[in-house]
C-alpha positions in Angstrom: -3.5 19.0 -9.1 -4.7 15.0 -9.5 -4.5 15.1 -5.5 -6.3 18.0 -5.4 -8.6 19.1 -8.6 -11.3 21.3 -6.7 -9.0 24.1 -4.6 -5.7 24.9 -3.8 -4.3 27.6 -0.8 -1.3 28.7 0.7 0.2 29.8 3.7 3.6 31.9 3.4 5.2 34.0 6.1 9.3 34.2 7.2 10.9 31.0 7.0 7.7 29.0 5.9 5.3 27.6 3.3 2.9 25.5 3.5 0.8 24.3 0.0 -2.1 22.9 -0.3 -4.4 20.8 -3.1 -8.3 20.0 -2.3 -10.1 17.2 -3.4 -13.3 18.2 -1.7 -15.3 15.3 0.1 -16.5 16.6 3.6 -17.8 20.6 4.3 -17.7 21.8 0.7 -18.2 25.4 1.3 -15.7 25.8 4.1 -13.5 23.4 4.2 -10.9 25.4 2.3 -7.1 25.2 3.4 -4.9 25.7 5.1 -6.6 26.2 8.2 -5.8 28.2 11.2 -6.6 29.2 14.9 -8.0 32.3 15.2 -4.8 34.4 16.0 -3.1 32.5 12.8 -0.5 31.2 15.1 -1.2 27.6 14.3 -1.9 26.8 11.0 -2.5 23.2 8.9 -1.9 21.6 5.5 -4.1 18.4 5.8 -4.5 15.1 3.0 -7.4 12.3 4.4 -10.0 11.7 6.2 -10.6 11.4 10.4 -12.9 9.6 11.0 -14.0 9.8 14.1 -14.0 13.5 14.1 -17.5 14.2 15.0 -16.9 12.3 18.4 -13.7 14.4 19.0 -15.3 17.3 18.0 -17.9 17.2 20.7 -15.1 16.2 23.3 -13.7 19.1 22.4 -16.5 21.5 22.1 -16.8 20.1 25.9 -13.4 21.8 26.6 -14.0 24.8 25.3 -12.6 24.7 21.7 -14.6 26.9 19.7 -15.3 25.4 15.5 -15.9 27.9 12.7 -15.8 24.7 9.8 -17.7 21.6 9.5 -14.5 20.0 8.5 -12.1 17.3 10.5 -9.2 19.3 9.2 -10.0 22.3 12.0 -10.6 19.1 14.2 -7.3 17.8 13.7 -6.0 21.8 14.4 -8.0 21.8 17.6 -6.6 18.3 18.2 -3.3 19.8 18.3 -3.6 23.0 20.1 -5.3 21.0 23.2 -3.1 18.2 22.9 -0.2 18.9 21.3 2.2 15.9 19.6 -0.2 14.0 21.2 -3.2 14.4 19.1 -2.4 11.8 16.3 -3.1 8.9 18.9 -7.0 10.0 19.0 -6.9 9.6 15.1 -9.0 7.1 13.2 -8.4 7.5 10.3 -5.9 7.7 6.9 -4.2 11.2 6.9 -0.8 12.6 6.5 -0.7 16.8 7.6 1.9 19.3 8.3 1.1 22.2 11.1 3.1 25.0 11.6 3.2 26.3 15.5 4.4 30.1 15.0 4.8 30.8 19.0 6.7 27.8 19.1 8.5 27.8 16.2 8.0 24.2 15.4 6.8 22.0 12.5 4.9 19.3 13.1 4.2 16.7 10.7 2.3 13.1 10.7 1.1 10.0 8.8 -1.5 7.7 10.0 -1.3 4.3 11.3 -0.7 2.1 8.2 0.5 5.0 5.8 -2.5 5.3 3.6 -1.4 8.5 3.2 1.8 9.3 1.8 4.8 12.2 2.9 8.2 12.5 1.6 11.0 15.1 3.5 14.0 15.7 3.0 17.0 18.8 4.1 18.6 20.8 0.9 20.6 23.7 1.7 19.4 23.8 4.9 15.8 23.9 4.2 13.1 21.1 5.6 10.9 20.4 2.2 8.1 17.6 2.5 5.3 16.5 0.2 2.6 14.2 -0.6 4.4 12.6 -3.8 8.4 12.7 -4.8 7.9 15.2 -8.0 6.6 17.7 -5.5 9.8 17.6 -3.9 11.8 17.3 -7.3 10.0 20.8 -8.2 11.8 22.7 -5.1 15.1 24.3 -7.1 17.6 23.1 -4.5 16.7 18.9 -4.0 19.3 17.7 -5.8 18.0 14.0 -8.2 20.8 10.7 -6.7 19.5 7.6 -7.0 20.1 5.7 -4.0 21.8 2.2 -4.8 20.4 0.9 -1.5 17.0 1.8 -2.2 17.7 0.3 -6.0 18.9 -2.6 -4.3 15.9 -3.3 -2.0 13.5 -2.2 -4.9 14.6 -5.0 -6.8 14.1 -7.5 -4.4 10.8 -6.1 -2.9 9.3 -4.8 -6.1 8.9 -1.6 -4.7 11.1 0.5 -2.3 10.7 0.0 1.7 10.1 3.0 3.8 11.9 5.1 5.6 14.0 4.8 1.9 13.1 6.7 -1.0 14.6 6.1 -4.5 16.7 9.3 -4.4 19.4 9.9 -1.8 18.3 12.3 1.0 14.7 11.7 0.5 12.8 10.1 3.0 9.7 8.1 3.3 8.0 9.5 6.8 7.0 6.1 8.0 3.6 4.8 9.2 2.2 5.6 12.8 5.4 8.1 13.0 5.4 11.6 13.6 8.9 14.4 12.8 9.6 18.1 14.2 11.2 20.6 13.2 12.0 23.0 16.1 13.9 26.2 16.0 15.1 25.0 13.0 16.3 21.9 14.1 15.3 18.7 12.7 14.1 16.1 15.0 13.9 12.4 14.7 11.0 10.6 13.6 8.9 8.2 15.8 6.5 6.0 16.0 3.3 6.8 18.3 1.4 3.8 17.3 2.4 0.0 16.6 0.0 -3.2 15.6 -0.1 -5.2 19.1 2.3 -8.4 18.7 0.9 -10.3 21.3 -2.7 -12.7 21.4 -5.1 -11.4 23.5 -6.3 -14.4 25.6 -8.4 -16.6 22.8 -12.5 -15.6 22.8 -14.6 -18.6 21.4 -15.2 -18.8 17.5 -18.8 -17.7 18.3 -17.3 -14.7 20.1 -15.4 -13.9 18.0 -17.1 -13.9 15.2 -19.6 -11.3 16.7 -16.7 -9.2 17.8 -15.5 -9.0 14.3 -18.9 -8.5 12.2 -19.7 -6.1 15.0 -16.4 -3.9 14.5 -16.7 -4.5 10.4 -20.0 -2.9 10.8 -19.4 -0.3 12.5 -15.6 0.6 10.9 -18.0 0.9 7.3 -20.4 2.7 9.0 -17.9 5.6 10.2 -16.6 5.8 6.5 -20.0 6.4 4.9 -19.4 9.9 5.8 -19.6 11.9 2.9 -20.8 15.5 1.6 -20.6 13.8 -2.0 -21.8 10.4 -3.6 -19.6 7.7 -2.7 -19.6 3.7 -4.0 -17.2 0.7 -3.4 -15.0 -1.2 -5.5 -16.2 -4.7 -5.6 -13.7 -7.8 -7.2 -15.8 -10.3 -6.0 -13.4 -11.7 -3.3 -14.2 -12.4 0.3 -12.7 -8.8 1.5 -14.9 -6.2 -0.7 -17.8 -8.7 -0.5 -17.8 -8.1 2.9 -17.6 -4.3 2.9 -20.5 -4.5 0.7 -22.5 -7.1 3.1 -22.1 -4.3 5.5 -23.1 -1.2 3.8 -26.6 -3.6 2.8 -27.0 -3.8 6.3 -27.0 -0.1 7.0 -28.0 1.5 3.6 -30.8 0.5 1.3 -28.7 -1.6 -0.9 -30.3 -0.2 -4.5 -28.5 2.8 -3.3 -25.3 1.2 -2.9 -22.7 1.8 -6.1 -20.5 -0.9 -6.9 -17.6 -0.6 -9.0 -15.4 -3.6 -10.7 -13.5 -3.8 -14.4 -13.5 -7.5 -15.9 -11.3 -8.9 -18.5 -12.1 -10.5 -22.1 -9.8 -13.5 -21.2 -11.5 -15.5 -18.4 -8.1 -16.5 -17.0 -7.9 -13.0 -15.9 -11.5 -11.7 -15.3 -13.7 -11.9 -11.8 -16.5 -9.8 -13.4 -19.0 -13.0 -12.8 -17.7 -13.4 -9.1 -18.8 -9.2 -8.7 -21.7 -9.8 -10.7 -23.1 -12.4 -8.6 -22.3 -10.4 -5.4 -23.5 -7.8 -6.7 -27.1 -9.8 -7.2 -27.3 -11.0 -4.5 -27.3 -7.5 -2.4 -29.3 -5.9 -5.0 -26.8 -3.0 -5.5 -26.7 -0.1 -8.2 -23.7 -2.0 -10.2 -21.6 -0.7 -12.5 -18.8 -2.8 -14.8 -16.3 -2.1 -17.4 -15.0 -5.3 -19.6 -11.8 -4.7 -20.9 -9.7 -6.8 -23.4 -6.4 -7.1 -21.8 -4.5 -5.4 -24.3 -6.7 -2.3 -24.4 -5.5 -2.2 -20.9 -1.9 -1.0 -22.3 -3.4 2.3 -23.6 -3.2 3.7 -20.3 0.2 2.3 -19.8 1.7 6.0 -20.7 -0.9 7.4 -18.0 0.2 5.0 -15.1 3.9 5.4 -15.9 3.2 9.3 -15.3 2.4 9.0 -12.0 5.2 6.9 -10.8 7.5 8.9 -9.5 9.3 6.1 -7.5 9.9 2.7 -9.5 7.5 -0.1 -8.8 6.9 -3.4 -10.0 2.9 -4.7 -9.2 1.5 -5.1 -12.0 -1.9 -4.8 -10.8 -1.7 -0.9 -10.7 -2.8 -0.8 -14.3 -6.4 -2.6 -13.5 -6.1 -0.7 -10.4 -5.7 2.2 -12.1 -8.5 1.1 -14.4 -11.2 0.1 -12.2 -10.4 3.6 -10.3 -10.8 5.7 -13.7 -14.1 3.7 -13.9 -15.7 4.6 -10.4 -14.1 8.4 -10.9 -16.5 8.9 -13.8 -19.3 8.3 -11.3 -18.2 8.8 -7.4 -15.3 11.1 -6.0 -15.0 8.4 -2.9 -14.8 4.9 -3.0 -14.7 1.9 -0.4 -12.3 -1.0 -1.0 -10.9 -4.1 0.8 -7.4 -3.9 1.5 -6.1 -5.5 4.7 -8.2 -7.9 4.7 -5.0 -10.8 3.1 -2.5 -9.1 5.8 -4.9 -9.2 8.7 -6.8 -12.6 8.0 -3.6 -14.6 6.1 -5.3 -14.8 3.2 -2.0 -14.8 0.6 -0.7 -18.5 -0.1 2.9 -17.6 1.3 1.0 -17.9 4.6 0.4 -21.8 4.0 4.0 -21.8 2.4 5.4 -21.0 6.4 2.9 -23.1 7.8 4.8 -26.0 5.9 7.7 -24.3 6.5 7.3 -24.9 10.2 6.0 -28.3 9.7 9.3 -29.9 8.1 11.6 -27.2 10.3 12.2 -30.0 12.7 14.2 -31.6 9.5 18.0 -31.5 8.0 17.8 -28.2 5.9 20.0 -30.3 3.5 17.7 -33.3 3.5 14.6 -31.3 2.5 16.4 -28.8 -0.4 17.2 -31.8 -2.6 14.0 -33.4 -3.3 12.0 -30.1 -3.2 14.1 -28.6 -6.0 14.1 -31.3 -8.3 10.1 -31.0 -8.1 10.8 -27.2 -8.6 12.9 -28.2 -12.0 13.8 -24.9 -13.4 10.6 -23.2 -13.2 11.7 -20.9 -10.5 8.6 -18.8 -10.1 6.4 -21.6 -10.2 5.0 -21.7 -6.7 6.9 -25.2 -5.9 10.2 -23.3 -7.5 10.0 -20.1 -5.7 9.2 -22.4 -2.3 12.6 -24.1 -2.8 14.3 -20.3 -3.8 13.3 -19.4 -0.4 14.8 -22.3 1.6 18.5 -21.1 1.3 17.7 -18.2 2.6 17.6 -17.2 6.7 14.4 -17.7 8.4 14.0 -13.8 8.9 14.2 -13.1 4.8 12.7 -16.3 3.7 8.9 -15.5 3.7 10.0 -12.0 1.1 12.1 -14.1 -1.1 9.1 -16.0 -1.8 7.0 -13.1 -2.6 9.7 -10.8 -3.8 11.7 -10.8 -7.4 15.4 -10.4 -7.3 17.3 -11.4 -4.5 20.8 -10.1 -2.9 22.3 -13.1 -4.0 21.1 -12.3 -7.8 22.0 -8.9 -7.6 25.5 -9.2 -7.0 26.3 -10.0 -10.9 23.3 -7.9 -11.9 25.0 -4.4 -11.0 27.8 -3.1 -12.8 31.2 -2.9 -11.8 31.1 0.8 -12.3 28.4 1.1 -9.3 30.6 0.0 -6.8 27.5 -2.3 -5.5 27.9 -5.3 -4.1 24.1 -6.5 -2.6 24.8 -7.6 1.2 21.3 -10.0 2.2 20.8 -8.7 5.4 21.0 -5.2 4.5 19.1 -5.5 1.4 16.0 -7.1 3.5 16.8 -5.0 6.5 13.0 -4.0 6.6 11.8 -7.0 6.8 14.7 -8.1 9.2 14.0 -5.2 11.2 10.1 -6.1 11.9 11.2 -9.7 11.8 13.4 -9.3 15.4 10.2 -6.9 16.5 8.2 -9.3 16.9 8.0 -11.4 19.9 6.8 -14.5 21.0 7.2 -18.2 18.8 3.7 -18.3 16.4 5.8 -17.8 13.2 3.0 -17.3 11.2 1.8 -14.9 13.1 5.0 -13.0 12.9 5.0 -13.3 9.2 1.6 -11.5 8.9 2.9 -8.8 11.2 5.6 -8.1 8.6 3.8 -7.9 5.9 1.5 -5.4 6.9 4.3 -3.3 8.0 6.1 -3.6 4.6 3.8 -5.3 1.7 1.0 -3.5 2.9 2.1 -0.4 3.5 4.5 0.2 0.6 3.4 -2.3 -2.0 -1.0 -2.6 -1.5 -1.4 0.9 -0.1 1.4 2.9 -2.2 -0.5 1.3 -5.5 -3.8 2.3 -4.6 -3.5 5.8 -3.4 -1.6 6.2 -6.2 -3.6 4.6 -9.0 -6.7 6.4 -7.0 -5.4 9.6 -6.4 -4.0 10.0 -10.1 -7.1 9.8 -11.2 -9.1 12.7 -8.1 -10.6 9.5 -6.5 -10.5 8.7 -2.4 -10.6 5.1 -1.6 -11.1 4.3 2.3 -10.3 0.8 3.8 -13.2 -0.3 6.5 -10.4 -3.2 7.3 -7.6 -0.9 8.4 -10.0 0.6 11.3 -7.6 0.9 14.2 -10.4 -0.7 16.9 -10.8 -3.8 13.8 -7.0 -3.9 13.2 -6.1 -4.3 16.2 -8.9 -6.7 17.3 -8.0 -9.0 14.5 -4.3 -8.7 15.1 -5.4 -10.3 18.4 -7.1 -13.7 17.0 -5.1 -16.5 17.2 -3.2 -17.2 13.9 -5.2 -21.1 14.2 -8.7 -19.3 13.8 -7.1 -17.1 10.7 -5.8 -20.3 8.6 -6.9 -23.4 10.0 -5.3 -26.3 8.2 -5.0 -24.8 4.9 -8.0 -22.5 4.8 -7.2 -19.3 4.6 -9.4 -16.5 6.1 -11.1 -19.6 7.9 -12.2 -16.5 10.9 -13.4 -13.7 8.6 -15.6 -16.6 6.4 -17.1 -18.0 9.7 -18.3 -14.6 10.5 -19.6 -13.8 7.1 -21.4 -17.7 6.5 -24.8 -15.9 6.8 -24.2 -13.0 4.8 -22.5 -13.8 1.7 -23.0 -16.5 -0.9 -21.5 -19.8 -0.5 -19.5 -19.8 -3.8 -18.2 -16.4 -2.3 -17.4 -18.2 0.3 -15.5 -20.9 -0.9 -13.5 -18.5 -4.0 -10.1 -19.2 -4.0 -8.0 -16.2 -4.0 -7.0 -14.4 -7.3 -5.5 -11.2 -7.1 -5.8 -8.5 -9.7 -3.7 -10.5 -12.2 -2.7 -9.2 -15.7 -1.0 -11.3 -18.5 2.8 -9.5 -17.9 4.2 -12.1 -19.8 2.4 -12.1 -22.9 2.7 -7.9 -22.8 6.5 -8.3 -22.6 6.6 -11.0 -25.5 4.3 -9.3 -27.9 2.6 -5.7 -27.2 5.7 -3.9 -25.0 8.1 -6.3 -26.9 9.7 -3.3 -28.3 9.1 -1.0 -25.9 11.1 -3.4 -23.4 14.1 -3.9 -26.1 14.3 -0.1 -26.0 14.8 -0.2 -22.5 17.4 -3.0 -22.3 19.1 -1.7 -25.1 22.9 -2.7 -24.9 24.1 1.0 -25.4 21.3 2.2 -23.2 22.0 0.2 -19.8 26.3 1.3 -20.6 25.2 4.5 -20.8 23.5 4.0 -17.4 26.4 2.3 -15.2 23.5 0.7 -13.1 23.2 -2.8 -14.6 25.9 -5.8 -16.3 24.9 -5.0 -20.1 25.5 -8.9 -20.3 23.7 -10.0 -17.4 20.5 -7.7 -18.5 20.8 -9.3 -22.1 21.2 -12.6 -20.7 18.2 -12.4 -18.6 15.9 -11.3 -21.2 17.1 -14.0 -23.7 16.1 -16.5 -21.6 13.0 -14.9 -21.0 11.8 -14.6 -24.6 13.3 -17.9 -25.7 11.3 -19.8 -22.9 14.4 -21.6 -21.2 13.3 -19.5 -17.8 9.7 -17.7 -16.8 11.3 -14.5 -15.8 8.4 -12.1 -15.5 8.9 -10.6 -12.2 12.5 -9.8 -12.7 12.1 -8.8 -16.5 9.5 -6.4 -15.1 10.8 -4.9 -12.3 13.7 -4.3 -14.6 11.9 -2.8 -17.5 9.8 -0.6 -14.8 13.3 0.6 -13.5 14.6 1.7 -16.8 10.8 3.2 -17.9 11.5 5.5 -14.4 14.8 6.4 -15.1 14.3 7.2 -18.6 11.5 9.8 -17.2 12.8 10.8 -14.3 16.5 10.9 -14.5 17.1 12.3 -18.4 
């Protein structure tokens, strides 16, 4: 029902159901689902947005198809009929949909290009069961609740789990860009119709490119302005929503524009000036909620309720926040995710720029020195660059950003689990798209992976759900297929030139935004997880890693888990990522497997 407050349908004949919730943002009155042809021999479940429907809708008005909706959902249904499997590579847009082809017997089900959307399957007792989120699933009678030690183990060191996994055995993560039948019964394979090109186009100018780029920016936030109901945009201040909101000035008056950010009593924390000033300077309708930081744990109970799947980035709860916030006003929101992925805009990305700087060097001669400036402090960002070096060159750039490694892991589960972490198989997603990529611009490579694994299942997982928990669309101008895959084309020197990040996407915005925009260094949506663990969820978190508790389990060492968090609260070791992606591992299990 959070998916889908304003309708729900259902489709139901021999050997099939299909369910459907609405959030209603395009052809209110008769957009209602599912859908079918006019015989009711095709019919379709649909979540997202195309958005490039009208153009397809006119192509295919041109071939006959006849339209009895306003909506893209009956597009995407026409879509199918005229070009079967097919259709999903004419789709701009986020979406994930189901279609049931009676004559033919077949299921047909899809997800978009970068997975905005979510949809989990899975076979029980012979039958194909799919959904947008895992407690759907858990609902159906026969899916029986495993938790799969492989996913566990990858959870731990990513933070969150990698698709095709879920965290229950038999449960799949439909990828993104992949499509799965079900024919006669039979379920097919799923795969991909759509990949990010690996390979430089031949290099335009900076000037070109520049107007290549603010020309497809434009356009991409022009095509998601498409609305039957009030939309805004969340704004942090940063380069990436700044820029969405540079472009909606230019083809909206900007009073009517609604901006959206939450800021933070302690300053370490809060951007609320940075979105202020943006804000100003466009002359938008802005909207802002201060929070202190410990007011934010009153919705901890909320957020926890929609994680179905364990996951460990802590910015979902101002996520979740700022989305509450621009629900009480909007039911669709713009935002700037995959604009870091695209443009190298994380710090990791200068960490493999160094990396292939020294690589020239003894491996032996460069660990020594490096981790005695580490010290102990292993997540500092010196500590967690040295952690990374005894890794392979394939894992090294998710060790860095990640939280407990194979290695760690192998004392970390209990004997009784029969686990026993192997590296390669614990970071075989990142292996996987690692070997996928061709060609020897390493940096390059490692922006490739993460928007086929951080992106995807980290960035895009935490915002649908934060979002959609709380009725509210979000659409990302930056993950436009024709702007994707233009900017996976710009040579990685234009994206971070010496150690400017975003070096490309600034040039092109120099006349738009202002210059201490501009020159903001990146901050993330940050929250204070160590002080929460030490003082407010202190308790909480001694609950969780109660001695009794994790024996009980037979997941976890008992010893190694108390270990851990003594050094944590005595200060001998900053431990926050792994203390918290253990603690939000036991807050999931104790929800979703007692």
């Amino acid at each position: 029902v959070h998916r889908g407050p304003d309708d729900a349908g259902y489709y139901l004949d021999s050997g099939v159901a299909l369910g459907h919730r609405r959030l209603s943002i395009i052809d209110l009155e008769t957009g209602h689902q599912p859908i079918s042809n006019e015989d009711k021999s095709v019919i379709i479940a649909y979540n997202g947005e195309v958005y490039n429907f009208p153009e397809l809708k006119e192509e295919l008005s041109g071939k006959g198809r006849r339209f009895f909706t306003h909506s893209d959902t009956e597009v995407v249904l026409r879509s199918y009929e005229e070009y079967g499997e097919d259709c999903v590579k004419r789709f701009n847009g986020m979406f994930a949909f189901a279609i049931w082809d009676a004559k033919r017997d077949r299921l047909f089900i899809a997800r978009d290009r970068f997975g905005k959307k979510p949809l989990y399957y899975g076979v029980f007792d012979n039958q194909f069961i799919f959904g947008s989120e895992l407690k759907a699933l858990l609902k159906h009678p026969s899916v029986k609740k495993e938790i799969s030690f492989e996913a566990l183990g990858r959870y731990l060191a990513y933070e969150y789990v990698p698709s095709p996994l879920s965290i229950f055995k038999n449960i799949y993560t439909l990828q993104a860009g992949s499509m799965i039948s079900v024919v006669n019964g039979a379920v097919g394979k799923a795969s991909s119709y759509w990949d990010l090109p690996a390979l430089e186009r031949s290099a335009l100018s900076v000037e070109d490119t520049c107007s290549r780029l603010s020309e497809l920016l434009k356009e991409s936030v022009r095509r998601r302005l498409i609305s039957d109901v009030p939309l805004g945009v969340f704004l942090s201040g940063g380069i990436d929503s700044s820029a969405v909101v540079a472009m909606m000035a230019e083809l909206m008056d900007p009073s009517d524009i609604k901006t959206f950010s939450v800021g933070f009593g302690e300053k370490s924390y809060d951007e609320s000036s940075d979105a202020r000033l943006v804000a100003k300077h466009f002359g938008t309708d802005h909207h802002e909620e201060i929070l202190d930081p410990d007011r934010m744990l009153e919705f901890f109970p909320d957020i926890l309720d929609g994680l179905d799947e364990p996951f460990a980035d802590s910015s979902i709860v101002p996520t979740y926040l700022v989305s509450r916030f621009t629900r009480q006003h909007v039911k669709v929101a713009l935002g700037g995710d995959g604009g870091d992925e695209l443009f190298m805009g994380y710090p990791s990305f200068a960490a493999h720029k160094i990396c292939d700087g020294i690589g020239s060097l003894p491996a032996a001669l460069l660990k020594t020195p490096i981790k005695i400036l580490a010290g102990s402090d292993t997540n500092s960002k010196m500590g967690r660059f040295a952690r990374g070096l005894d890794f392979p060159e394939e894992v090294r750039h998710q060790v860095w950003i990640g939280s407990i490694t194979a290695r760690e892991q192998g004392r970390l589960f209990s004997s009784k689990s029969g686990e026993r972490p192997d590296i390669m198989k614990t970071y075989e997603p990142t292996v996987r798209f690692y070997r996928k990529y061709p060609g020897r611009d390493t940096l390059a490579r490692a922006a490739y992976i993460y928007v086929k694994t951080y992106m995807t299942d980290d960035i895009l997982a935490k915002v649908d759900r934060a979002s959609m928990a709380n009725s509210l669309e979000v659409r990302a101008p930056f993950l436009d297929t024709e702007l994707a895959e233009f900017a996976a084309g710009i040579p990685s020197s234009y994206k971070l030139k010496g150690f400017s990040s975003k070096w490309i996407l600034k040039r092109a915005l120099a006349l738009r935004l202002p210059a201490r925009t501009l020159s903001k260094k990146k901050q993330g949506f940050a929250v204070p997880v160590a002080k929460w663990l030490k003082e407010d969820l202190r308790d909480l978190l001694f609950q969780a890693f109660d001695d009794n508790k994790i024996r009980r389990e037979g997941i976890f060492e008992p010893a190694v888990i108390n270990g851990l968090l003594k050094d944590f609260m005595e200060g001998r070791k900053d431990l926050r990522k792994e203390i918290w992606a253990l603690f939000m591992f036991e807050m999931w299990y104790d929800k979703w497997m007692k």
